[in-house]
N, C-alpha and C positions, 0 to 999 in steps of 0.2 A: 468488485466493480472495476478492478484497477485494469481486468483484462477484456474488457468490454471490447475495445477496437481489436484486440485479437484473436478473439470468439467472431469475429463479425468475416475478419480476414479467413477464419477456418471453416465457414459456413459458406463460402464463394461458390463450394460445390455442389450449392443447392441450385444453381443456377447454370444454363447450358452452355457449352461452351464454343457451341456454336449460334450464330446471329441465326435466330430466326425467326422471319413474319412477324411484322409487326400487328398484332392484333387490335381492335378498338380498345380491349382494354390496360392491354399494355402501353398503348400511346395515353391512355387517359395516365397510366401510373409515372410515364415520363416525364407528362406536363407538371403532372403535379410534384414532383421529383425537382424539377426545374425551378419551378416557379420557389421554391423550399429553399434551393439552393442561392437564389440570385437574391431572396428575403435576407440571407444568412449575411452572406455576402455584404451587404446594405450595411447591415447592422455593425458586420466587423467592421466596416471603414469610418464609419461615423462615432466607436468608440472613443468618450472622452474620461476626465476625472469622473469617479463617484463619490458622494460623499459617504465617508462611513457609515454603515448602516448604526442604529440606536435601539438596543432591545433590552427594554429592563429587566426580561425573565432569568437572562443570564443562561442561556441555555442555546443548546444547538438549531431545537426547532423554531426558536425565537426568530432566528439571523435566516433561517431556509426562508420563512415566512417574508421577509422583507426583500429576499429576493426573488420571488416566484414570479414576481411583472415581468422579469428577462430570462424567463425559460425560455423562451424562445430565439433567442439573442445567441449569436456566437458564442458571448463575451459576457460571465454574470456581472463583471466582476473589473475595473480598475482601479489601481490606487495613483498619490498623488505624483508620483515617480512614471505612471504611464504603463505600468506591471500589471498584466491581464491574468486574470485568473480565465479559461476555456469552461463552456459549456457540457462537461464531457459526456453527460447523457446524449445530448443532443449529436454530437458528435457520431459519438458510435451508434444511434439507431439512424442517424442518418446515412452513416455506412450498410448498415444493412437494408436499407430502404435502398440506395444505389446499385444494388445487387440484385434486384427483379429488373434492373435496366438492361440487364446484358450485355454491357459492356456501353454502354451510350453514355458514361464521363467515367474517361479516362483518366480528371486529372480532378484534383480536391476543389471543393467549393470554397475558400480561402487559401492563399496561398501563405501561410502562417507555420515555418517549419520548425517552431517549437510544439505546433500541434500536431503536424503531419512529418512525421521523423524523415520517412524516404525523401523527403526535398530538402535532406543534408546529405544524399548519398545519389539520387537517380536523375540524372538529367530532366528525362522528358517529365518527372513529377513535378521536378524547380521551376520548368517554366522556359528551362534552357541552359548553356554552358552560362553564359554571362551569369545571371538569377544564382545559377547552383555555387560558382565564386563565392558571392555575396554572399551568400545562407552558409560557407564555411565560416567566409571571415567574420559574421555574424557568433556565430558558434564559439569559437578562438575567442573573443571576447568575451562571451557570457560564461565560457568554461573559467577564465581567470579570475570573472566576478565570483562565481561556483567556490574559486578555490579559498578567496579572502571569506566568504561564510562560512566554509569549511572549520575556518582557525579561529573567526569571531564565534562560533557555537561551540568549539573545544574549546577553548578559552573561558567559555562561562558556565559550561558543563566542570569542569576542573576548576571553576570558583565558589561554585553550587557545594560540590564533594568539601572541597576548603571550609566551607561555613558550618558542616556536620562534625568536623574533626572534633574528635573532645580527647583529654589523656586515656580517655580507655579504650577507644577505637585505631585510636592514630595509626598504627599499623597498616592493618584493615585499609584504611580510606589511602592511605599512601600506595597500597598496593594499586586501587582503583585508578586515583588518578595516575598511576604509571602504567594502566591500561590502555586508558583512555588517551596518555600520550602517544602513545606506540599504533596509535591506529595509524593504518597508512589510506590516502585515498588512490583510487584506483578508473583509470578513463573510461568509460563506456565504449561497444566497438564501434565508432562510427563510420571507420575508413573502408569496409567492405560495403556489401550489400544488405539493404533493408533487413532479410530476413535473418541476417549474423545480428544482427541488434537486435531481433527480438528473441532469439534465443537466448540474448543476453541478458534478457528479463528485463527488457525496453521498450513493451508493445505499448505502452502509457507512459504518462507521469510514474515515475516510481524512483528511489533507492533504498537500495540496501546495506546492510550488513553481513559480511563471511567472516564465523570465527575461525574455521579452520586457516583462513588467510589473515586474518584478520585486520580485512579491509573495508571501505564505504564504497560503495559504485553509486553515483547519481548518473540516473538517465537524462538526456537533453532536453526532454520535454520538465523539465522540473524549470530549465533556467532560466524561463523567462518570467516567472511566478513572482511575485512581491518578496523582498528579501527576506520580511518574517515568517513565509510559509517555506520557502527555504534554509532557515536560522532553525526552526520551530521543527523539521523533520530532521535537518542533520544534526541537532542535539538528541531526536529522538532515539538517533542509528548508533552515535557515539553510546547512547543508553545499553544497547544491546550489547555491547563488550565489557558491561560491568551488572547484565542483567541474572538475575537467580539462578540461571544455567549455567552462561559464562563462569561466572563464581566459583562452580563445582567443578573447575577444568583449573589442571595445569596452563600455563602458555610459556612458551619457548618466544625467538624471535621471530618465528616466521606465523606463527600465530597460535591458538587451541590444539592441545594434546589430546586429543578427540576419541574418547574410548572407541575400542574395536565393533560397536555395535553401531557405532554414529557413522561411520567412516568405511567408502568402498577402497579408500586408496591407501596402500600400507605405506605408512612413509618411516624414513629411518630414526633412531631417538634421537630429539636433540635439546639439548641442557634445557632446564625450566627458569624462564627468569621470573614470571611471576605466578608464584604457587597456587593452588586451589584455597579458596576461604569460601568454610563450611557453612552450612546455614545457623548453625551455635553461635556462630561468631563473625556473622555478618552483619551489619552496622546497620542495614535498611531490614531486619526482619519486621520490626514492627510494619514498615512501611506494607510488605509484601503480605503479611499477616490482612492489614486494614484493605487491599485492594480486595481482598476474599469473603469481606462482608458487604452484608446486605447495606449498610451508610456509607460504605464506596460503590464502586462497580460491579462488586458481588461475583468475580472469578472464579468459574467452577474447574477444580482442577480434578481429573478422573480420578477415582479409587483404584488401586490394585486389584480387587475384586471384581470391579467394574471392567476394567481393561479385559481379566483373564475370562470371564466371563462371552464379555464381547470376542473373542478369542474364538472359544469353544462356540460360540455360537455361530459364525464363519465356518468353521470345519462342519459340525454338523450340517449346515445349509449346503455346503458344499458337495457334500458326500451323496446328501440326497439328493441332490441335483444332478452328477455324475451317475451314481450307482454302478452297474458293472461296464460303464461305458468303453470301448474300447479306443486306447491313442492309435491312430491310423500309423503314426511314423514306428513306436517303439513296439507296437503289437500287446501292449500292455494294458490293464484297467487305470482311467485316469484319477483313480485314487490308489497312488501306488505307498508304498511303502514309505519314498522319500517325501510322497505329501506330508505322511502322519510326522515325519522327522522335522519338515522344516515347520509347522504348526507347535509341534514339542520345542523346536527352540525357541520357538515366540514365547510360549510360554514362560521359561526358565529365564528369557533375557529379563522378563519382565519382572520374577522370583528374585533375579540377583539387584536388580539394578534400579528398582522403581523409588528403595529408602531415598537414595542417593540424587538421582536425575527425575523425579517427578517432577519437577519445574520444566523440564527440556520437552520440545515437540516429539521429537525422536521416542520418544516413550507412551507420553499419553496422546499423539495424535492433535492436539491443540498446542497454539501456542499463547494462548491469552494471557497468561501470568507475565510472559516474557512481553510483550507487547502492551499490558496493562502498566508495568515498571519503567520500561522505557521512556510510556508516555509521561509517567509520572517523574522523570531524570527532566526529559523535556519542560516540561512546567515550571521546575526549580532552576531550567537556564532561561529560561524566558520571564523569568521573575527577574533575574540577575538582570537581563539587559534591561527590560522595561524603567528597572530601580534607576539607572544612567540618563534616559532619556524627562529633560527636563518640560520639555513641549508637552503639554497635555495633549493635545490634539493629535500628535504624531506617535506619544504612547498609545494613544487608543486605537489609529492606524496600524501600529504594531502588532497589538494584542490581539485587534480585531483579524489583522493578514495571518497572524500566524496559522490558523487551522483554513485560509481559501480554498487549498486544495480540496478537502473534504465537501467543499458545499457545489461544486462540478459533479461529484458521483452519488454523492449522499443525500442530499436534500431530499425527503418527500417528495414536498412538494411541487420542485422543480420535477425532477423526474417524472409526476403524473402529469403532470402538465405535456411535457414531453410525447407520452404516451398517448395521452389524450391529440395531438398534433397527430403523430405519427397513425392514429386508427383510419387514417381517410385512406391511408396504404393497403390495408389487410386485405380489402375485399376484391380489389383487383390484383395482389400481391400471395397466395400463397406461400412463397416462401419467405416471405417475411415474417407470417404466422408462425410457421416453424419456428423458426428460429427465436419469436419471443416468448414461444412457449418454451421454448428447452432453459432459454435464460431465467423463467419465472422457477422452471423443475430446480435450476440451479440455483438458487434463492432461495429457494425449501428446503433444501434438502436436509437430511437428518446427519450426514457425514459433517467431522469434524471440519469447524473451518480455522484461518490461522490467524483471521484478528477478528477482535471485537467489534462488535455494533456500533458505526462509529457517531452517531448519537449519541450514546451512553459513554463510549470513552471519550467524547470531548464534555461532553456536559457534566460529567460525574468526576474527570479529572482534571480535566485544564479547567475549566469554569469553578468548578469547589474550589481554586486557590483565592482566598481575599486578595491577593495584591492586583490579579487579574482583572476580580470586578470590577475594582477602583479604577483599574485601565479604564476599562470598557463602558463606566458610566453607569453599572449597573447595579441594582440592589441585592443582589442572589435572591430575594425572598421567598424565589418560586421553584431555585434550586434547592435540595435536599439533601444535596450529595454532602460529605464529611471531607474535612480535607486530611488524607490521610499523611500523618508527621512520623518522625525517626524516634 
């Protein structure tokens, strides 16, 4: 979901690129286009306080459920700081509904450039030189706010790991938290052009984790989000630099000592400051153990067999698909020799390397284990903060913001709602159809994806923590998840 507004930007070329004739019923898809856009509009300017939502189930579809009234709203979502959580369903199908217009709004139906990144970079997007000013010095601000969550989520992530220490681990855990010290944060690109940020892995809300650098990048559209949906992600990303992959890598200072199979760029050796710790003697096995059952989140992580398998089963489909086909450039059949070679080395990387790095995407294609533990790092730093805050009401706003981001892309029932809006589109709209069918094929599909259902890992891991219920007012009763301990 996170790439919704940049599937929508890739899909533009469904649409002509030059104006032409307006037909009836492309004026009717205008109007109604318009009329969508000036509803939105409305809606964003009159956003005030909400009060936190109240859901006893304890659970993700509990809180989607409560906000389904304002699917169609900009805005699901404020807290009492003024911190909007974006409609991002609505957002991005409303991107592609603006694209049967051919070009008839050229500029965003809110001008909100924590949601629309290009009006911290394009003039005529901002609204203007003056506007575009402002959305920097906007920016400047909320990156400095960025950077004190930055250190209030390592700071709690590194008192979380502190709370596990026992004399038999202590090693171990010192090693982690000098991980997690050494993360550096790293700018997003905003000074070029839109599409340098998105190639930056900016097309949304998003950040990340680079162990090979071993840095966090927040995107801008994260900054304007309530602090505990950004406390509650950048504890998750600090997660990943001590997550069951990481662990199996040397790191140096410039970051992960990244086997030759991970890695297109040969870099030169440089000293190890802190060492690989094995899964024997890693502190959170149990943890990682518990996210793999069925009373947690139930993490499937692929078999060796399974992989080689899938392997073989590629080449053969392959082969038959080609058959004695001829490469027009090399004059050769495009099942050549170097096929079967680099097929053969997939195999053997998998033969050498799978004891060791079965945790890592890089191997089995998923990365749920890693992204299942982070979340669960997350949860134990958001325990820590909540534990500080004495206001009940305002732990529960915490508890409650921490996962907002997720209920913009994730909600059910937001999303059909959505959808259900968006059908007045189809019928004079072609290309809109396209385009929400290739998203549903995308939704389906049977290839590996790189996080979890995030249903199931908010419900099953952030909500299974007791201190969280007790945030949140709620009884778990209806949750089942286990909370999984060290």
């Amino acid at each position: 979901m996170k790439s919704i507004l940049f599937v929508a930007m890739a899909f533009s070329s469904f649409t002509a690129s030059a104006q032409e004739a307006v037909s009836p019923h492309m004026r009717e898809t205008i109007n109604k286009i318009s009329q969508m856009r000036e509803t939105l509009k409305i809606s964003a300017d009159r956003s005030g306080a909400c009060e936190t939502p109240q859901s006893p189930t304890c659970t993700f579809e509990g809180y989607c459920g409560k906000l389904a009234g304002k699917a169609q709203d900009f805005y699901l979502y404020q807290d009492s700081e003024g911190r909007q959580v974006p409609n991002m369903a609505m957002v991005g199908n409303l991107s592609f509904a603006e694209h049967c217009a051919k070009g008839t709004f050229p500029q965003s139906a809110v001008q909100d450039p924590f949601v629309y990144a290009n009006q911290f970079m394009d003039e005529a997007a901002a609204g203007g030189k003056e506007q575009l000013q402002r959305n920097k010095e906007r920016l400047k601000k909320e990156t400095a706010r960025t950077l004190k969550i930055v250190e209030d989520a390592r700071n709690h992530v590194v008192k979380a790991l502190e709370a596990q220490k026992t004399s038999a681990n202590g090693k171990q855990i010192d090693n982690m938290i000098a991980r997690v010290k050494a993360i550096k944060y790293r700018a997003a690109k905003t000074d070029g052009r839109y599409m340098d940020l998105v190639a930056d892995g900016c097309e949304s809300p998003n950040a990340y984790y680079s162990s090979e650098a071993n840095t966090i990048t927040v995107c801008p559209q994260m900054m304007n989000l309530p602090e505990a949906s950004l406390f509650s992600t950048l504890a998750h990303e600090f997660g990943h630099g001590i997550d069951p992959c990481a662990m199996e890598m040397d790191f140096s200072k410039e970051g992960a000592k990244l086997p030759d199979f991970m890695s297109l760029v040969v870099k030169p050796n440089q000293p190890t400051v802190n060492a690989a710790v094995r899964m024997a003697q890693n502190p959170f096995k149990n943890v990682i153990s518990c996210l793999q059952s069925p009373q947690s989140i139930e993490v499937s992580i692929p078999t060796k067999e399974a992989l080689l398998r899938e392997i073989n089963e590629f080449e053969d489909g392959l082969k038959a698909e080609v058959g004695d086909e001829i490469d027009e450039e090399t004059g050769e059949t495009k099942a050549t020799d170097a096929t079967d070679a680099r097929f053969e080395d997939s195999r053997q990387n998998i033969e050498k390397n799978y004891e060791r790095y079965k945790y890592c995407s890089e191997i089995t294609g998923t990365g749920h284990i890693q992204e299942a533990f982070s979340d669960w790092i997350s949860t134990q730093a958001l325990t820590s903060k909540i534990s500080g805050i004495q206001d009940s009401a305002k732990a529960k706003e915490f508890a409650f913001g921490s996962q907002t981001m997720f209920f913009g892309t994730a909600c059910a029932e937001v999303t059909e709602a959505v959808d259900r809006k968006m059908d007045q589109f189809v019928e004079s709209c072609p290309q809109l159809e396209e385009i929400r069918a290739y998203m549903e094929d995308m939704k389906h599909s049977e290839g590996h994806s790189s996080h979890p259902d995030a249903n199931r890992r908010i419900t099953r891991i952030y909500y299974a923590k007791p201190e969280l219920q007790k945030a949140l007012g709620c009884d778990g009763a209806s949750n089942d998840a286990q909370e999984c301990k060290p």
